[in-house]
N, C-alpha and C positions, 0 to 999 in steps of 0.2 A: 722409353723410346719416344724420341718429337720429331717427327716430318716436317720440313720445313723449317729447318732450327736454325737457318745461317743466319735471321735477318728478322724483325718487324716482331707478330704476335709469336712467332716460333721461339726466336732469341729470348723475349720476356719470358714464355712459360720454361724455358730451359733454367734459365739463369733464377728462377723462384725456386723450381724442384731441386737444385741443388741448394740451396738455402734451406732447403727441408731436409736434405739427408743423403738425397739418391745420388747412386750414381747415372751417366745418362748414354744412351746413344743417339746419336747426333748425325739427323738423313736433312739430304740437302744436293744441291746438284752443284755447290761452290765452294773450293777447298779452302780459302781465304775467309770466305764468311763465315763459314765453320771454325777456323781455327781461333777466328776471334773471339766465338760463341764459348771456345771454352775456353779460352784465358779472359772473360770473365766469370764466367763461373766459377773460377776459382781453384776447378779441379786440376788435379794432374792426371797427364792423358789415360794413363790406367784405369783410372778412373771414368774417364770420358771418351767411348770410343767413337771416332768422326769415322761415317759410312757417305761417300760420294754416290748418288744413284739419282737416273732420271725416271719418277715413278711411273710416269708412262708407258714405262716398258711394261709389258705384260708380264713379264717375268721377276721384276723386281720387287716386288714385296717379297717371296718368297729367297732371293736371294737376301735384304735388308734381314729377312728374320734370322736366317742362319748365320751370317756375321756375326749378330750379338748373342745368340743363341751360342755361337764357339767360342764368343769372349768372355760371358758372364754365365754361360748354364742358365740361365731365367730371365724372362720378363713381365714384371709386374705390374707396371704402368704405361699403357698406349696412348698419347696423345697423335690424332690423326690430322695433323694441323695444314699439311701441304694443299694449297691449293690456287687457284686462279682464273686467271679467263683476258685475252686481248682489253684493249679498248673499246664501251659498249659500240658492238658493231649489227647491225641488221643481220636477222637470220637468212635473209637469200643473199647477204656477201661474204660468209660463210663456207670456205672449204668442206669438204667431206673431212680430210683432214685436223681442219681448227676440229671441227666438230667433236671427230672422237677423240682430240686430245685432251680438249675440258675433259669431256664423259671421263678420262683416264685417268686424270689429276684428282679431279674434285670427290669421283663416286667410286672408278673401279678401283683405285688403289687402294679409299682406306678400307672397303669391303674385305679386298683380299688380306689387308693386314689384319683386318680385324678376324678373319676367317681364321687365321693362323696364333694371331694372340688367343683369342677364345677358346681354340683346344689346348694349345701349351697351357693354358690358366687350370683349366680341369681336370687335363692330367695328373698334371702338379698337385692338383688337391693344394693349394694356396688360393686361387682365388685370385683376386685382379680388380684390375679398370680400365675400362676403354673409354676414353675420352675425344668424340670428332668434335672439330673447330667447323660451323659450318657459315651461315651469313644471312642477315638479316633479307639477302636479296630471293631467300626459300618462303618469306612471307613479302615484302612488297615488291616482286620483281619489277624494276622498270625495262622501257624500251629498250633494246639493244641487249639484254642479258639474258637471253632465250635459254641456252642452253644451259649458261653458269647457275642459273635462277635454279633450274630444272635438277641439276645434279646437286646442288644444295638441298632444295625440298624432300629428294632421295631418299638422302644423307640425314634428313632430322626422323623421317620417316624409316628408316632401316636402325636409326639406333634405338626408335622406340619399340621396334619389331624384336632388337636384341636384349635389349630390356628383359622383353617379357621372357625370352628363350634361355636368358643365363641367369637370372636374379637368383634360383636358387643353390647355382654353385658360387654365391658368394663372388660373384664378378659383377662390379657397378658397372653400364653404363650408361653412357650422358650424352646430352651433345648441347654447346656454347654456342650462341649465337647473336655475334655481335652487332650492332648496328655499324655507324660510321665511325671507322678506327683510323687513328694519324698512320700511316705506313705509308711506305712509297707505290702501296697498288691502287692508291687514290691521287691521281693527277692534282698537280696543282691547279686551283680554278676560284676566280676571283669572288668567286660566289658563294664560298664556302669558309668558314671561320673556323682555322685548323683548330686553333687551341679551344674550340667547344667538342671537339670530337672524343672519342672514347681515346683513351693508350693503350699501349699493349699489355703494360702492366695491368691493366684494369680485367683482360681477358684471363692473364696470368693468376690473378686472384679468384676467378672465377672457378679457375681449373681446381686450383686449390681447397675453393669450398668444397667439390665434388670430392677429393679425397680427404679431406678429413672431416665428413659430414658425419654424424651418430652411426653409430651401427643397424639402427632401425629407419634408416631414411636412407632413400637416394634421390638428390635432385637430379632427375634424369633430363629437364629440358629447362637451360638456361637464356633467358633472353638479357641484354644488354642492350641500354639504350641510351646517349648523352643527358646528361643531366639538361645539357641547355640546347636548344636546336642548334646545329651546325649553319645550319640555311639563312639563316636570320643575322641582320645586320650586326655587325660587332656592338 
């Protein structure tokens, strides 16, 4: 399962894990994007079930689960990748609104998916991975990313808390944490030298190592960072 699969670092981890084997379900809030998410992959739709949901809703993780829960019987692998935030904007301009919708994007959704993967995994007696996409802005928040910053921090902090609470039903997880990635949730801005930025593929590889890491390791916290500064003159 990839939150956020229609587009950017969601598209890349999708289109890896099928090159690995899986089959996927594919959460997103754009039918279009999705569709094209899985005609690259490769797969045929049986294989690839596309779920439309705005995670915001309070209710929708639990309906995403049951979708692929009625399509596939099992989910094995949680990548918790959906996330976002405005343009950085000052916290007193700031709706009550914007506000809990970060909170609901970035923290309460993949809590609650991960709430619902982590019993289906121990149930099962198979075992799993929960994989959150979270952002470099959980260690250097700047101006204007109060609350994005905040749910990110969370989010590194509640995977390490689950870490510790599932490691021994053989359920990895981790949480990725990208620096500056090419995606279109980074504005164009003169000051910036796209092509030193991470890809998404580079996060997709990440994802990767966490599942197919030894049996006796889990890298539970991933940090990602341009090889060359973004900021600095071409």
């Amino acid at each position: 399962m990839v939150t956020g699969a229609g587009r950017g670092i969601g598209r890349a981890i999708a289109i890896e894990l099928a090159r690995q084997g899986y089959a996927l379900c594919l959460a997103a809030r754009t039918f279009e994007e999705l569709l094209e998410t899985r005609r690259l992959s490769g797969l045929a739709p049986h294989q690839c079930l596309i779920v439309m949901i705005d995670l915001t809703e309070i209710d929708a993780p639990e309906h995403l689960f049951r979708a692929a829960i009625e399509h596939y019987g099992r989910v094995d692998v949680l990548i918790n990748n959906a996330g976002g935030a405005p343009p950085r904007t000052p916290l007193s301009n700031l709706s009550p609104r914007e506000i809990d919708s970060i909170l609901a994007l970035n923290l309460r959704a993949p809590v609650g998916l991960a709430h619902l993967a982590a019993r289906h995994m121990s149930e099962s007696g198979r075992g799993g991975a929960i994989i959150n996409i979270a952002s470099i802005a959980a260690r250097d928040a700047a101006a204007g990313e109060t609350v994005y910053a905040a749910a990110k921090a969370g989010l590194v902090t509640f995977t390490h808390a689950c870490f510790n609470e599932f490691r021994q039903q053989e359920i990895r997880v981790a949480v990725v944490i990208p620096g500056l990635t090419d995606t279109r949730l980074i504005p164009h801005n003169k000051r910036l030298n796209r092509e030193a930025m991470l890809r998404p593929e580079d996060v997709a590889a990440a994802v990767t190592g966490v599942l197919t890491a030894g049996p006796g390791s889990v890298p539970v916290e991933i940090v990602l960072q341009p090889a060359r500064d973004p900021l600095r003159a071409r």
